[in-house]
PyMOL commands that place a pseudoatom at each C-alpha (Angstrom):
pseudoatom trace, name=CA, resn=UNK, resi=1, chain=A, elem=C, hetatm=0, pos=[25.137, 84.494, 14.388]
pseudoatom trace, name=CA, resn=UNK, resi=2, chain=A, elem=C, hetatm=0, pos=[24.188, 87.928, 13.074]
pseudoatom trace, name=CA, resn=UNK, resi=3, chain=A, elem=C, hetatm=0, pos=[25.634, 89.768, 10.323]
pseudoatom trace, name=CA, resn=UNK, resi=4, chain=A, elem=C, hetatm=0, pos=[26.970, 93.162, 11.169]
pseudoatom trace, name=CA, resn=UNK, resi=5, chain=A, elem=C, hetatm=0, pos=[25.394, 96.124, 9.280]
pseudoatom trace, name=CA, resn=UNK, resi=6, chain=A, elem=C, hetatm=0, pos=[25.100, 99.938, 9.059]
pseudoatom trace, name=CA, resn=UNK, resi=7, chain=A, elem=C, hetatm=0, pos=[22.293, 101.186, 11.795]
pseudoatom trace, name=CA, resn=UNK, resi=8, chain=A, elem=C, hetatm=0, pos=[19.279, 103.267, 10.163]
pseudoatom trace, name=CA, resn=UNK, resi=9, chain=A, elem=C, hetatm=0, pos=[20.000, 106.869, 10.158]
pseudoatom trace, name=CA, resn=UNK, resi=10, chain=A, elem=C, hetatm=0, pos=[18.630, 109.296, 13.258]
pseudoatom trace, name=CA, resn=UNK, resi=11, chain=A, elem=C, hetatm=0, pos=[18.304, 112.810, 13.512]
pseudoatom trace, name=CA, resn=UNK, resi=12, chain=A, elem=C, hetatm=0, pos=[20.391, 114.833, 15.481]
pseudoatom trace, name=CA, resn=UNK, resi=13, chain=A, elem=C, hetatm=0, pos=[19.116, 116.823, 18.340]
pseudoatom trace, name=CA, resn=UNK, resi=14, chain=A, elem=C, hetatm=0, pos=[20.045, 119.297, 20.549]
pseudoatom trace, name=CA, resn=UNK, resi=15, chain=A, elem=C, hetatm=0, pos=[19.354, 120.911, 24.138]
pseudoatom trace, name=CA, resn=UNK, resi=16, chain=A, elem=C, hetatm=0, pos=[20.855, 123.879, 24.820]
pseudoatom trace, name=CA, resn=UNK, resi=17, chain=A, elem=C, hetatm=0, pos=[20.989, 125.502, 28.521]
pseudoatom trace, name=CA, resn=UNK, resi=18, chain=A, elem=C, hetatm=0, pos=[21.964, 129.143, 28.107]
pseudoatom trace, name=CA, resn=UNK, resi=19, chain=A, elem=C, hetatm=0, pos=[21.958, 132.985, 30.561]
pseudoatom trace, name=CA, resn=UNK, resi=20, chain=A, elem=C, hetatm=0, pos=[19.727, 135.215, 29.275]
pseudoatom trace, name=CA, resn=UNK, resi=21, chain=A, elem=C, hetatm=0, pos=[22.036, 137.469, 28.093]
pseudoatom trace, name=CA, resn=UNK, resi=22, chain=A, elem=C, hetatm=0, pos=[23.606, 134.676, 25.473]
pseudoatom trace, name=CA, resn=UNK, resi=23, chain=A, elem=C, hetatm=0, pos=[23.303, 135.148, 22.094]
pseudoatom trace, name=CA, resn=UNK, resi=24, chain=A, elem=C, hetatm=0, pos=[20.902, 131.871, 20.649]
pseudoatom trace, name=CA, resn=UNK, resi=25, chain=A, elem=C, hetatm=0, pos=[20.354, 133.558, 17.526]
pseudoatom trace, name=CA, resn=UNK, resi=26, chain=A, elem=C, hetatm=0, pos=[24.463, 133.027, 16.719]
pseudoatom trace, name=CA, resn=UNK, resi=27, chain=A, elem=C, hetatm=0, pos=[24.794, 129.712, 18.356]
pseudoatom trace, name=CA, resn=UNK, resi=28, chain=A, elem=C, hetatm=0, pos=[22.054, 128.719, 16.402]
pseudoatom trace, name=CA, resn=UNK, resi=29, chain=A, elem=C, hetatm=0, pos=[23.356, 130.223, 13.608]
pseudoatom trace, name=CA, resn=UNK, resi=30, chain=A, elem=C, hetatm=0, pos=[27.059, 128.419, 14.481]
pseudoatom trace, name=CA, resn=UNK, resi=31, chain=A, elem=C, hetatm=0, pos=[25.145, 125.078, 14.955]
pseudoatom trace, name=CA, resn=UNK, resi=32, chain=A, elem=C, hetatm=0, pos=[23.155, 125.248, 11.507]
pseudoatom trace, name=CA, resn=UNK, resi=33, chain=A, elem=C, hetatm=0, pos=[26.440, 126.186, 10.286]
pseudoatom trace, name=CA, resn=UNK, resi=34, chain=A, elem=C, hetatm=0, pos=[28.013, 122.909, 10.998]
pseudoatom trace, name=CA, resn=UNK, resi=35, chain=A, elem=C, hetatm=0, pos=[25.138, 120.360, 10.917]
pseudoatom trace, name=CA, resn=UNK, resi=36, chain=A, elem=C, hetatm=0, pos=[22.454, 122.013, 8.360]
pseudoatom trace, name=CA, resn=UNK, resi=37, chain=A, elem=C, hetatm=0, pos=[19.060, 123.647, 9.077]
pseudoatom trace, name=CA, resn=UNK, resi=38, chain=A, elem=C, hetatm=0, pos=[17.055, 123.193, 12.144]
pseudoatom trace, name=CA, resn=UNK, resi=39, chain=A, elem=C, hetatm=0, pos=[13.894, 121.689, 11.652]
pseudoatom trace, name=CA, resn=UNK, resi=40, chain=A, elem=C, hetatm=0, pos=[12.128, 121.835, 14.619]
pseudoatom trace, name=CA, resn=UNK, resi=41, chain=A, elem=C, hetatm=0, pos=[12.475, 123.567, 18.344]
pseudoatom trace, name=CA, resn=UNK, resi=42, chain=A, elem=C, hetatm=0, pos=[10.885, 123.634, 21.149]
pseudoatom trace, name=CA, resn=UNK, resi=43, chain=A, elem=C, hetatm=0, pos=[11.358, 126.913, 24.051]
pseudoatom trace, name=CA, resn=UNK, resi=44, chain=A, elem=C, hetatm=0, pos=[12.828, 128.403, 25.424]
pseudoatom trace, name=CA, resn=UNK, resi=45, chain=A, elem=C, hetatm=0, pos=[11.565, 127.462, 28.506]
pseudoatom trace, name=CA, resn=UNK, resi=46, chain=A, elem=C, hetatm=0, pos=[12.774, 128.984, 31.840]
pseudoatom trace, name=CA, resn=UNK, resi=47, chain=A, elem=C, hetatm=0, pos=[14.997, 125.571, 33.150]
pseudoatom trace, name=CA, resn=UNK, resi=48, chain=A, elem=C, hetatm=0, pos=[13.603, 125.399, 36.498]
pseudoatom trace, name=CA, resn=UNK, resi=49, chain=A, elem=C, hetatm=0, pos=[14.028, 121.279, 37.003]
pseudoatom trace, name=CA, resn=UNK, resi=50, chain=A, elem=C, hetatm=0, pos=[16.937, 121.267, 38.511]
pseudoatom trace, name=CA, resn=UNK, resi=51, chain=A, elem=C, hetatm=0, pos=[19.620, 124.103, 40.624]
pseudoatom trace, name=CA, resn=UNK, resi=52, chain=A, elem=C, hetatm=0, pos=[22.611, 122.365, 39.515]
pseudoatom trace, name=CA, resn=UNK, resi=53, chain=A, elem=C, hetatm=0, pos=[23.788, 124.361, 36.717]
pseudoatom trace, name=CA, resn=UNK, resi=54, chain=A, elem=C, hetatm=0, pos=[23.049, 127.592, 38.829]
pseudoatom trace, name=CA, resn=UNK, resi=55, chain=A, elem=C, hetatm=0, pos=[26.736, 127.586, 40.402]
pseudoatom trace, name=CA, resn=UNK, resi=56, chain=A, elem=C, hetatm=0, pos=[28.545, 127.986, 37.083]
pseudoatom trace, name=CA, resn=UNK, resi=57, chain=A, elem=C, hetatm=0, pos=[25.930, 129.784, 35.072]
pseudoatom trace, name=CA, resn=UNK, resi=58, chain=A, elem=C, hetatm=0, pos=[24.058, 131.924, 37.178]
pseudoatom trace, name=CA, resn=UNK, resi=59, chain=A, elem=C, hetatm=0, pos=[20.369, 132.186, 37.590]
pseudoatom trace, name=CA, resn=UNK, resi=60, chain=A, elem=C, hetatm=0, pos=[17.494, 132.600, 35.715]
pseudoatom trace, name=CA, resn=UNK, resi=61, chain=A, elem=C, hetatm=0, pos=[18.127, 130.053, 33.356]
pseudoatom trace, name=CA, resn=UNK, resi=62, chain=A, elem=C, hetatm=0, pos=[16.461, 129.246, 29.769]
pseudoatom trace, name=CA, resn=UNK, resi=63, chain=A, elem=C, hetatm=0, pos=[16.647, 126.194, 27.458]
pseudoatom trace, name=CA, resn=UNK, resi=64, chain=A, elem=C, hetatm=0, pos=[15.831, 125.029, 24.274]
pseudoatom trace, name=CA, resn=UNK, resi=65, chain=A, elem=C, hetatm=0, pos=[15.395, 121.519, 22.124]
pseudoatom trace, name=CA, resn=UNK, resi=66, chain=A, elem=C, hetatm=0, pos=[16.337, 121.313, 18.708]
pseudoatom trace, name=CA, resn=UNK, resi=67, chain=A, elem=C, hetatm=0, pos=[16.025, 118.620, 15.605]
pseudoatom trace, name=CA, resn=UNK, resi=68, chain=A, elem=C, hetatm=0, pos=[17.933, 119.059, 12.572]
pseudoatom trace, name=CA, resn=UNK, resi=69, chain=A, elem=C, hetatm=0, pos=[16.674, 118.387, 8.908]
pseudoatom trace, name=CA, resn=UNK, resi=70, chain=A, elem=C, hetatm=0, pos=[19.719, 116.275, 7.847]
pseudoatom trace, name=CA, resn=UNK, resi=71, chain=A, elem=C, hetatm=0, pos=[20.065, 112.379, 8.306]
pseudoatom trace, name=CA, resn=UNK, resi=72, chain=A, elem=C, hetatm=0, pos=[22.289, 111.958, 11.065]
pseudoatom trace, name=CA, resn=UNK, resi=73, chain=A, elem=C, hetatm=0, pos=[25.181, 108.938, 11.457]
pseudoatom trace, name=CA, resn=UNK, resi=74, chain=A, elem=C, hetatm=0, pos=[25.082, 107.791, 14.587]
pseudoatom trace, name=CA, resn=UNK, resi=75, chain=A, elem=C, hetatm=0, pos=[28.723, 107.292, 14.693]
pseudoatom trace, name=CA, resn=UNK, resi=76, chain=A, elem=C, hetatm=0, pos=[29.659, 111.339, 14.320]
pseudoatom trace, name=CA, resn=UNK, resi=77, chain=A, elem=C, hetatm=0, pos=[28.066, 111.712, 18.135]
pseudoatom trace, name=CA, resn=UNK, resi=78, chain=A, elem=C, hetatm=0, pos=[31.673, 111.560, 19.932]
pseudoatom trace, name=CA, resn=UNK, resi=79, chain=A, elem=C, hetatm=0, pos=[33.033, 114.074, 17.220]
pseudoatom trace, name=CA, resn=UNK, resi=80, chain=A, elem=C, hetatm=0, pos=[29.823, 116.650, 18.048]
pseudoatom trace, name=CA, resn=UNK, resi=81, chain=A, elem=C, hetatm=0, pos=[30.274, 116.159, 21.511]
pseudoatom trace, name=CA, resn=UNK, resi=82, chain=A, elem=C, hetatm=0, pos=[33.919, 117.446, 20.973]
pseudoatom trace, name=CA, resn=UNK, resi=83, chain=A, elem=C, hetatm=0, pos=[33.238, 120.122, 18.606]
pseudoatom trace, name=CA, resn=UNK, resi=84, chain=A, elem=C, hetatm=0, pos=[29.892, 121.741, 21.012]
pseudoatom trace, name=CA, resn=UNK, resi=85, chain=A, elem=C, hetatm=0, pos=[32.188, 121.604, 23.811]
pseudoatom trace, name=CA, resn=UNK, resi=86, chain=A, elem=C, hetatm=0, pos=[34.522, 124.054, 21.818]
pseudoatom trace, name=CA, resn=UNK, resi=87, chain=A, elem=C, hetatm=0, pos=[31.454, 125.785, 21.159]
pseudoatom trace, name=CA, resn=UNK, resi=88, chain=A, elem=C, hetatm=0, pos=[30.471, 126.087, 24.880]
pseudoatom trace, name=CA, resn=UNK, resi=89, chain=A, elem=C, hetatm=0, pos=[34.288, 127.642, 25.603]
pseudoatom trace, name=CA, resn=UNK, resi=90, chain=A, elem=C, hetatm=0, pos=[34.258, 129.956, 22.915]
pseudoatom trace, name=CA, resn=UNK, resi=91, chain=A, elem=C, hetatm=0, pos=[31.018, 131.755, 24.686]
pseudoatom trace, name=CA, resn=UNK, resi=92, chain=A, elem=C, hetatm=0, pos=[32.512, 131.418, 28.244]
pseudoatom trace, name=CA, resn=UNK, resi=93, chain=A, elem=C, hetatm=0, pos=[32.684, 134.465, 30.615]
pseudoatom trace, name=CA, resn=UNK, resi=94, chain=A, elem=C, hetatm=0, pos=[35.571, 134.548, 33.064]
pseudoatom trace, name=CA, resn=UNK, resi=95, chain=A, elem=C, hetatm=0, pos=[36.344, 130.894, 32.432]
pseudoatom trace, name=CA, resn=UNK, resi=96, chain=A, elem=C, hetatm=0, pos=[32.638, 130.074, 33.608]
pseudoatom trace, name=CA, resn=UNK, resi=97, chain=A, elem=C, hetatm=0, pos=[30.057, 128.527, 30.675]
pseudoatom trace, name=CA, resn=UNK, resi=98, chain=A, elem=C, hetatm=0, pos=[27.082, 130.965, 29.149]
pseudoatom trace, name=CA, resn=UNK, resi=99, chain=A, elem=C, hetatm=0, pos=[26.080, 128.045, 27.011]
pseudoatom trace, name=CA, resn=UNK, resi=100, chain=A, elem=C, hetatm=0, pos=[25.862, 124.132, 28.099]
pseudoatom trace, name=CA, resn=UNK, resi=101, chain=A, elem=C, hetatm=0, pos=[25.365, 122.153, 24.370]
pseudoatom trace, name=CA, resn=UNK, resi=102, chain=A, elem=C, hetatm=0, pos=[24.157, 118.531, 25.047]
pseudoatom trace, name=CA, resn=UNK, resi=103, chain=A, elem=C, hetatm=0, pos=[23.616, 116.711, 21.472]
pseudoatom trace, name=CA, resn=UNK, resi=104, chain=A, elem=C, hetatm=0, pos=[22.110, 113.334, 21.035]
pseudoatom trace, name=CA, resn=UNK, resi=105, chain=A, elem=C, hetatm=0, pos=[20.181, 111.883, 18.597]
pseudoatom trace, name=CA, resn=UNK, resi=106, chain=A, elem=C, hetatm=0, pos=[16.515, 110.874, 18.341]
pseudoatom trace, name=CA, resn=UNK, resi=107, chain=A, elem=C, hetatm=0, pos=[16.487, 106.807, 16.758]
pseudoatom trace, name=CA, resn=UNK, resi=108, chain=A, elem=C, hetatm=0, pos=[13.288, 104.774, 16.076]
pseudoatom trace, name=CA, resn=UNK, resi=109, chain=A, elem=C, hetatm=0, pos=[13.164, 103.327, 19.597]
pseudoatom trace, name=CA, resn=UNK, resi=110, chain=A, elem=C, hetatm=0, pos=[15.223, 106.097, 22.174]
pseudoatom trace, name=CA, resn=UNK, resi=111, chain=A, elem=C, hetatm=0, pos=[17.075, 109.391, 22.323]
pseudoatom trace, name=CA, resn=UNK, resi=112, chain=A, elem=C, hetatm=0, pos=[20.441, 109.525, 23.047]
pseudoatom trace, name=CA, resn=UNK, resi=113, chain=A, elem=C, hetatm=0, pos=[23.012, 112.016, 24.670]
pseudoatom trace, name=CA, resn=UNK, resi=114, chain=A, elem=C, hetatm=0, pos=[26.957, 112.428, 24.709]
pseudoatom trace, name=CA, resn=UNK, resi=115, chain=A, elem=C, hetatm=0, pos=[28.540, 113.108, 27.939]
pseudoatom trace, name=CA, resn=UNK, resi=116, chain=A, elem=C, hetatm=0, pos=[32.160, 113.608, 28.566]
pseudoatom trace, name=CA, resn=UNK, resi=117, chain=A, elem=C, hetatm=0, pos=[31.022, 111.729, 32.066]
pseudoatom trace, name=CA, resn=UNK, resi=118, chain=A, elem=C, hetatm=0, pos=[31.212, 107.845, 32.451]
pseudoatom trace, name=CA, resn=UNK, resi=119, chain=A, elem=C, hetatm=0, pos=[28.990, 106.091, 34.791]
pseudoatom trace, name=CA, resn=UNK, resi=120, chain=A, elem=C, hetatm=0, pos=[27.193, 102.288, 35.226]
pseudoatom trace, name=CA, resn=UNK, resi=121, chain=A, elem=C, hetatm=0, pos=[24.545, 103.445, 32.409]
pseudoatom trace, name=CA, resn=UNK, resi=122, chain=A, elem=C, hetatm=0, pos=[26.117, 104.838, 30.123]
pseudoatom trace, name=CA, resn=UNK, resi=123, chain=A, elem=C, hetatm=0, pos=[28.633, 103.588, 27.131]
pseudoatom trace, name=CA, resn=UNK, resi=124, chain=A, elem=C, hetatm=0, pos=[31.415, 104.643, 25.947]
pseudoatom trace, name=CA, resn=UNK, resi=125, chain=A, elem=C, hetatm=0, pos=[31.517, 105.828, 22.114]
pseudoatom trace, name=CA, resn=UNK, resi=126, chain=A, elem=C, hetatm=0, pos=[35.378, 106.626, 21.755]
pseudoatom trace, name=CA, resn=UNK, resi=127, chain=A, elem=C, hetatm=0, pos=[37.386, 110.046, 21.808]
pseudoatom trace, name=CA, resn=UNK, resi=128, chain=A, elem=C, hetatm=0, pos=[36.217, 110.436, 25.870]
pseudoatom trace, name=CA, resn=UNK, resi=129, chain=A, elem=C, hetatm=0, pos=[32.998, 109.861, 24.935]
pseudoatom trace, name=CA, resn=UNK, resi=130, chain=A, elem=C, hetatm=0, pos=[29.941, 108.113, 26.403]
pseudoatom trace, name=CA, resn=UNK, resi=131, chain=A, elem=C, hetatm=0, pos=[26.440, 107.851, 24.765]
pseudoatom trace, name=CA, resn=UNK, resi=132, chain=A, elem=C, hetatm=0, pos=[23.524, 107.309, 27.418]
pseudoatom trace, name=CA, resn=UNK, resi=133, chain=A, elem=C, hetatm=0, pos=[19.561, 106.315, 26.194]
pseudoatom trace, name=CA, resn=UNK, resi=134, chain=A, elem=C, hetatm=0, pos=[18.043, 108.746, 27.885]
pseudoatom trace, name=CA, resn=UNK, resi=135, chain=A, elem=C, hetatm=0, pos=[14.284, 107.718, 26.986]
pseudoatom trace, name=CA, resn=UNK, resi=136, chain=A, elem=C, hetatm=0, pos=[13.262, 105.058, 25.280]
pseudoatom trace, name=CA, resn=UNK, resi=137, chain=A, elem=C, hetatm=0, pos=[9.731, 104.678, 22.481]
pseudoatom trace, name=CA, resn=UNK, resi=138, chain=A, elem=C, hetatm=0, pos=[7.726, 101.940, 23.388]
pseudoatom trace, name=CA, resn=UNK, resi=139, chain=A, elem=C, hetatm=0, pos=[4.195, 101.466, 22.363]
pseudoatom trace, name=CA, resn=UNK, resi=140, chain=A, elem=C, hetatm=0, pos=[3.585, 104.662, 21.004]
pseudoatom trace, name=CA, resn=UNK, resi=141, chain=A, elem=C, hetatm=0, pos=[5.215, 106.983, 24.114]
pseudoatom trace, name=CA, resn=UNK, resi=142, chain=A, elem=C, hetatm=0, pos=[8.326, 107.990, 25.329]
pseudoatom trace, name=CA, resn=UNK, resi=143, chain=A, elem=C, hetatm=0, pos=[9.314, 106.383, 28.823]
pseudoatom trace, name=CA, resn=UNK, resi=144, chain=A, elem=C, hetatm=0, pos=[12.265, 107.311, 31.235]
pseudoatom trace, name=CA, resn=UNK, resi=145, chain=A, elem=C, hetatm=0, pos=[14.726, 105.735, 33.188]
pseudoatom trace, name=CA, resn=UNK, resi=146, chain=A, elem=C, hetatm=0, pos=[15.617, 106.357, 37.007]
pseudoatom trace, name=CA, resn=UNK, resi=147, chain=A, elem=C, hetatm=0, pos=[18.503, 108.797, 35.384]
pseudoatom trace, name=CA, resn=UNK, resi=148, chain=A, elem=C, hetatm=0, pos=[16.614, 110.653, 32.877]
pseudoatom trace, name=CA, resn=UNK, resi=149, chain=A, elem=C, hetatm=0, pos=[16.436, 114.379, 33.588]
pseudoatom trace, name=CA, resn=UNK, resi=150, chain=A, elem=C, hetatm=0, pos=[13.775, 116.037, 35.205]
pseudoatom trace, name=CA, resn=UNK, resi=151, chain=A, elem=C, hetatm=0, pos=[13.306, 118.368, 32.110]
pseudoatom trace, name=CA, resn=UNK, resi=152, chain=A, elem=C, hetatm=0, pos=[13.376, 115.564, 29.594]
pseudoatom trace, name=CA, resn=UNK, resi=153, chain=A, elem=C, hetatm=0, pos=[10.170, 114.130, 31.499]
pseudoatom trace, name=CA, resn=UNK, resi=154, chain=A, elem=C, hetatm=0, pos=[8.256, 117.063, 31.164]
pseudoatom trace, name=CA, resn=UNK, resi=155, chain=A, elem=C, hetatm=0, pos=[5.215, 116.220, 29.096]
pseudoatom trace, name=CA, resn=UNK, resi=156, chain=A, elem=C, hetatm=0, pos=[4.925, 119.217, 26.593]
pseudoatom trace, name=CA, resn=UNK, resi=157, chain=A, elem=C, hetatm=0, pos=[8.664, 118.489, 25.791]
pseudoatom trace, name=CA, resn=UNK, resi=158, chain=A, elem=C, hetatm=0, pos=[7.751, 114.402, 25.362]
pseudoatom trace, name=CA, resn=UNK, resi=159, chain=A, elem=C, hetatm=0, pos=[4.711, 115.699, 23.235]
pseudoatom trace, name=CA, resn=UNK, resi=160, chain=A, elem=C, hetatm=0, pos=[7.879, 117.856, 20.872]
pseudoatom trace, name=CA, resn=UNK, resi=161, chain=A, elem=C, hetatm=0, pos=[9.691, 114.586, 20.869]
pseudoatom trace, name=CA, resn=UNK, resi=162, chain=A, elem=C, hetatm=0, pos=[6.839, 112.267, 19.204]
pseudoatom trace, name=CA, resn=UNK, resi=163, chain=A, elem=C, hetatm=0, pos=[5.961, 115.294, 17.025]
pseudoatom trace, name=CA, resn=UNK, resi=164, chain=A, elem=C, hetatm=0, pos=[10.137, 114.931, 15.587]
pseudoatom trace, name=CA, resn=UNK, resi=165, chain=A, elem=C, hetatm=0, pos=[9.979, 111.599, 16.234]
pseudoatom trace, name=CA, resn=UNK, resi=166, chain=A, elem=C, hetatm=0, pos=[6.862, 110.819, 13.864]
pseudoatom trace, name=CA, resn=UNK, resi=167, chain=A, elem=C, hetatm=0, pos=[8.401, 113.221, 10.874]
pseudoatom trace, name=CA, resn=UNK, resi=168, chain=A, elem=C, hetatm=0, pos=[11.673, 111.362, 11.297]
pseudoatom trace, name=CA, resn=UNK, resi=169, chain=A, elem=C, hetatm=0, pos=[9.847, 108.204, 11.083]
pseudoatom trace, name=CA, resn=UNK, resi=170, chain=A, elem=C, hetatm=0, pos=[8.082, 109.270, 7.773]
pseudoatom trace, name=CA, resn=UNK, resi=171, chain=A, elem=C, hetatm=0, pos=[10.914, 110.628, 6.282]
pseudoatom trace, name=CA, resn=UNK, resi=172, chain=A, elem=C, hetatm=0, pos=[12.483, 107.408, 6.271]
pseudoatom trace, name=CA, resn=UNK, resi=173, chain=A, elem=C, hetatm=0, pos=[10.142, 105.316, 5.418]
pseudoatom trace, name=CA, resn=UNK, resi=174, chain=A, elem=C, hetatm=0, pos=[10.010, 107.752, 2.023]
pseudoatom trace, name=CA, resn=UNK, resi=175, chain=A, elem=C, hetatm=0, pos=[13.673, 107.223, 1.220]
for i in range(1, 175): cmd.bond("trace and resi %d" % i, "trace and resi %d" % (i + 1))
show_as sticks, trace
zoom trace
């Protein structure tokens, strides 16, 4: 029998979908606010993976990935979930989203992402919450799953991810 113990902190992460027209500079500014400096970011990138946000938001879509410089608990995910999702409605035009947050975090061995949507790989975390490994480290690279997004298989945004992934893994090892 194992003992139960705390997991190792992670470092929380970010992707945020936005219209052109959004202001990232203040949702950046909102989300440093709340969970302390970025650290590192990647884009924005024109999100061309995938039509599927396209209905709700519109065309012409950009993204960006971003790490935070503050160890992250792995059990706050359902509460950021819940509080980006307030974010998201805050910036909404005619009832229709200018911003779509996604948080996770990025762990030793995977990145994870909250959803608000169950389904057969994914687990729920509490408060209508579900956590789902989206990628996975093994021997030295990311890997994906049959239900990772096309953008988060993208090999400049995988190269990003070992980049935050190795300074995570240094910081800790210097606490």
């Amino acid at each position: 029998m194992g003992d139960a113990r705390q997991p190792q902190k992670t470092k929380l992460f970010a992707a945020i979908m936005f219209r052109p027209e959004a202001d990232l500079d203040n949702i950046l500014k909102t989300l440093s606010r709340d969970y302390g400096p970025v650290d590192d970011a990647y884009g924005p990138i024109a999100f061309n993976f995938s039509n599927y946000y396209e209905e709700e938001m519109g065309g012409g879509l950009l993204k960006t990935y971003i790490s935070f410089s503050r160890p992250f608990d792995r059990e706050v995910l359902p509460h950021i979930k819940k509080t980006t999702n307030d974010l998201e409605s805050a910036y909404s035009i005619n009832g229709k989203r200018a911003i779509n947050v996604d948080p996770g975090y990025i762990a030793k061995d995977k990145l994870v992402l909250a959803s608000t949507k169950d389904f057969y790989h994914r687990l729920y975390l509490g408060n209508g919450i579900y956590g789902e490994v989206t990628l996975h480290f093994r021997k030295g690279k990311y890997r994906y799953f049959s239900w990772t997004y096309p953008d988060y298989m993208d090999p400049e945004f995988l190269g990003f991810l070992t980049k935050v992934r190795a300074k995570m893994v240094k910081e800790l090892r210097d606490e």
